[in-house]
Every structure is written in C-alpha cells, then in structure tokens.
N, CA, C and O of each residue as an XYZ file, in Angstrom:
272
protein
N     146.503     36.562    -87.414
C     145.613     37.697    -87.188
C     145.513     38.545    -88.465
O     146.507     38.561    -89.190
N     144.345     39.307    -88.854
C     144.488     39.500    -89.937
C     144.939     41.179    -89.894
O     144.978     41.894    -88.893
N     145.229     41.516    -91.168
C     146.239     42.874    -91.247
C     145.109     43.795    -91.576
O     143.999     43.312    -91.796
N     145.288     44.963    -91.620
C     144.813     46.179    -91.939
C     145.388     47.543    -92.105
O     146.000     47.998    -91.140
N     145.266     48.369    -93.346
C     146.398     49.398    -93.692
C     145.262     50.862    -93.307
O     144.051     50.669    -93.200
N     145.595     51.629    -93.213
C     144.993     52.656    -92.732
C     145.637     53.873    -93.044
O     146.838     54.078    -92.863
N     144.583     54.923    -93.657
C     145.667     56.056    -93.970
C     145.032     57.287    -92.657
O     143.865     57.486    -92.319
N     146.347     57.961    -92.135
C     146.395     58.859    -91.106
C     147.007     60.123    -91.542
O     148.043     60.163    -92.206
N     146.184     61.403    -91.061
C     146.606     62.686    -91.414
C     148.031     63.110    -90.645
O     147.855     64.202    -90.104
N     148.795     62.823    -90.517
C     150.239     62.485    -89.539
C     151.057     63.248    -89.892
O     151.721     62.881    -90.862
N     151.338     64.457    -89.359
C     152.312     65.231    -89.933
C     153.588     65.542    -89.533
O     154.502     66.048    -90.185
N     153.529     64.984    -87.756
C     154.935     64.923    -86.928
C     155.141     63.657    -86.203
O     154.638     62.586    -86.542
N     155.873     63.832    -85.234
C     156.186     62.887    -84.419
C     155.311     62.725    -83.033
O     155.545     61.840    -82.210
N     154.428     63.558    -82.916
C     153.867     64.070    -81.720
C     152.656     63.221    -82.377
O     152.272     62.356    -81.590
N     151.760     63.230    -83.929
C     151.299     62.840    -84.308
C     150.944     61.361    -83.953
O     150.112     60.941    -83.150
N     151.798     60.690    -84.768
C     152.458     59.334    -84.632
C     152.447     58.535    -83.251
O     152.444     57.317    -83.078
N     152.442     59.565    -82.323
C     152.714     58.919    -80.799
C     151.292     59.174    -80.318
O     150.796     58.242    -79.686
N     150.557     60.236    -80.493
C     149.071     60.172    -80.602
C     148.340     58.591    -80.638
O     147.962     58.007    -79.622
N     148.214     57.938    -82.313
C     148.278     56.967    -82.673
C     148.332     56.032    -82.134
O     147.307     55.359    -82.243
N     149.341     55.481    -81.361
C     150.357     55.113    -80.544
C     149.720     54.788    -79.472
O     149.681     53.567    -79.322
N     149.244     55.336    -78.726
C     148.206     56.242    -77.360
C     146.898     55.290    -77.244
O     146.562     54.670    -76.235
N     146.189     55.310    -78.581
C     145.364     55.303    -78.497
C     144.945     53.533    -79.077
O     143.957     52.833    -78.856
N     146.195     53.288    -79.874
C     145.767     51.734    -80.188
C     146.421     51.014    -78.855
O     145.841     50.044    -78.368
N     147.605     51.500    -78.297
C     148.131     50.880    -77.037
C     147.278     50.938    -75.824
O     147.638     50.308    -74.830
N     145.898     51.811    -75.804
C     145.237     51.844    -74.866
C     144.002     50.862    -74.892
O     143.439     50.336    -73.933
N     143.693     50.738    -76.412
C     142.660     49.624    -77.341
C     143.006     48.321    -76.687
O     142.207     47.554    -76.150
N     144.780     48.118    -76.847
C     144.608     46.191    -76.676
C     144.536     45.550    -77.580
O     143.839     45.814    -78.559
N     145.425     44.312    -77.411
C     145.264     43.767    -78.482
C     145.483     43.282    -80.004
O     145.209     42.378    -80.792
N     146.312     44.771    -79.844
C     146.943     44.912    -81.297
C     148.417     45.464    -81.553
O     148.975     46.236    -80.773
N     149.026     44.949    -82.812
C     150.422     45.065    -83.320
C     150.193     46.043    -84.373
O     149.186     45.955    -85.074
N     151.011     46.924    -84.530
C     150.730     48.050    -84.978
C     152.433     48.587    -86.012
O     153.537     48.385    -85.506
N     152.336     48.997    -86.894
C     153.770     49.437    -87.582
C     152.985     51.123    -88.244
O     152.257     51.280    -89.225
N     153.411     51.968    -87.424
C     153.825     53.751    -88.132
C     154.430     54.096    -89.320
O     155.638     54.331    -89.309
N     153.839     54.161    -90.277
C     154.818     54.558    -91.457
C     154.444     56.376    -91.781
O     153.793     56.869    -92.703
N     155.094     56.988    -90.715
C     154.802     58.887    -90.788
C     155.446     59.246    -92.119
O     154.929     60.258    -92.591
N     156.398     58.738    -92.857
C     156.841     59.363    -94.095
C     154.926     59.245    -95.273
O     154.253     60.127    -95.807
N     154.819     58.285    -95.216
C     153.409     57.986    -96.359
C     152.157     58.038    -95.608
O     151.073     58.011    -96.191
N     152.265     58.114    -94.305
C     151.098     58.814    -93.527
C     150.328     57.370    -93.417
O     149.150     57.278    -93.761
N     151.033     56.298    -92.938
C     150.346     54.959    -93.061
C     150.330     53.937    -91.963
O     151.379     53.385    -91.632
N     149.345     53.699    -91.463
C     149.274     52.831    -89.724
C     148.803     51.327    -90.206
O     147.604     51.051    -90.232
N     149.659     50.513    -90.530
C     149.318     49.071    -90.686
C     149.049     48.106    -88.954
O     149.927     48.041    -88.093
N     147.587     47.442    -88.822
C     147.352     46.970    -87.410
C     147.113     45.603    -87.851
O     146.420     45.244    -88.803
N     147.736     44.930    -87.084
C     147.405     43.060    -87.361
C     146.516     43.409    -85.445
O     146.747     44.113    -84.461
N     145.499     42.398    -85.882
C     144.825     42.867    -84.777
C     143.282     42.033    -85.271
O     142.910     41.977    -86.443
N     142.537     41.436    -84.113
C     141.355     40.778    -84.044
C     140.137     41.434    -83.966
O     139.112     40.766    -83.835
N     140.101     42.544    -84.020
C     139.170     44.110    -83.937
C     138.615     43.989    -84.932
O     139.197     43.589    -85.941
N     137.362     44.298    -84.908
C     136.629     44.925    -86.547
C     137.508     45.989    -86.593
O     138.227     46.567    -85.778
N     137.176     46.121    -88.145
C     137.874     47.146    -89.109
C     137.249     48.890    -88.056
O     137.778     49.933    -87.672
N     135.854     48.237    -88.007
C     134.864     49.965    -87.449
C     135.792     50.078    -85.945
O     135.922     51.246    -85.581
N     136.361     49.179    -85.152
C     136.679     49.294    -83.554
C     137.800     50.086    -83.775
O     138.197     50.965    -83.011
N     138.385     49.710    -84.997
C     139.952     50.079    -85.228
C     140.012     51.278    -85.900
O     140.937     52.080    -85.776
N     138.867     51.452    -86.744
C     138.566     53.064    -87.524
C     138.418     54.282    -86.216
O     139.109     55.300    -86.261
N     137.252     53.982    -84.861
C     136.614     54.345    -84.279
C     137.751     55.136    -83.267
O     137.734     56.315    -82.913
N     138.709     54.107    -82.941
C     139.769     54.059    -82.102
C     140.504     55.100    -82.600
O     140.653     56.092    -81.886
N     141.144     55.046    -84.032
C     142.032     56.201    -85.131
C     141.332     57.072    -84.998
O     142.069     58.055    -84.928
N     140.507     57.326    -84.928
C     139.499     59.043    -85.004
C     139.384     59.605    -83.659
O     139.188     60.763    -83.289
N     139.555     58.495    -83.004
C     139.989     59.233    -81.072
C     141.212     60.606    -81.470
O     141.150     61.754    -81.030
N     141.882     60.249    -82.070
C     143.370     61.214    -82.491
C     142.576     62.690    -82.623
O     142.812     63.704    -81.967
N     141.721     62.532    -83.506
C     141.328     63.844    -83.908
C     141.850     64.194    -85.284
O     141.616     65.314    -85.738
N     142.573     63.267    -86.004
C     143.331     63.179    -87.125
C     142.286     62.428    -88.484
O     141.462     61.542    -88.260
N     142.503     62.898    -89.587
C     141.555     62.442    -90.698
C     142.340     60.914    -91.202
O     143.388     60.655    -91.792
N     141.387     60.221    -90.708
C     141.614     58.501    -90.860
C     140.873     57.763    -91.937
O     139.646     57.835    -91.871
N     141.305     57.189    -92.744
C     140.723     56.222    -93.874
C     141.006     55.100    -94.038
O     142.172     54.957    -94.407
N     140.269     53.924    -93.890
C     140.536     52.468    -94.267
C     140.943     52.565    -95.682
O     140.326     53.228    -96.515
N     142.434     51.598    -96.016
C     142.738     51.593    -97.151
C     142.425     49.939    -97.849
O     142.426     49.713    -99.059
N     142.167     48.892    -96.759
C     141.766     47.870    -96.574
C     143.041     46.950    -96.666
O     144.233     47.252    -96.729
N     142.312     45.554    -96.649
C     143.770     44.331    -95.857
C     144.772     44.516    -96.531
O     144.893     44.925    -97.685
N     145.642     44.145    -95.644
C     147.000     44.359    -95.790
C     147.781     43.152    -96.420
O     148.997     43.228    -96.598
C-alpha cells in the first residue's frame, strides 16, 4: 500500500487523538503520529485528496508533504 507523510498543526495529545478519530472513522488505513515534528505518516489505498479532506475534518492546518 502506498505511504504518505503529512504535516499536522498538533500541539497536544488531545490533538493527535483528534487525528486518530477521524482516519479510524475513514477505514482502511495504517496510520503512525509523530506529535513531537507535527507528522501523520498513512499507508493507505485513498487518494492523497480523501486523505487531505479527511485531516482537515480536525480543524487543524494540514499539508501534504508527499510519499513516504
């Protein structure tokens, strides 16, 4: 499946579980939190836009950093 790095405005733990929420509600996808560098890596069969679309559910400032 292919990877994807993503940068997230993430400033706590409450953050992070946000995140969390919202790709676990998506489907589908494996997901690793990196809250120290503010970084959501998703291996996952999703367009890049399903998976951008999904991160901006948060309400948090999300940027494709591209494959992983």
């Amino acid at each position: 499946m292919p990877k994807h790095e993503f940068s997230v405005e993430m400033t706590c733990e409450g953050c992070a579980e946000a995140v969390s929420r919202v790709l676990n509600k998506l489907g589908g996808v494996e997901f690793n939190i990196d809250l120290p560098n503010k970084k959501v890596c998703i291996e996952s069969e999703h367009s890049t836009d399903t998976l951008l679309a999904t991160l901006n559910k948060t309400g948090k400032a999300v940027s494709y950093l591209g494959p992983k």
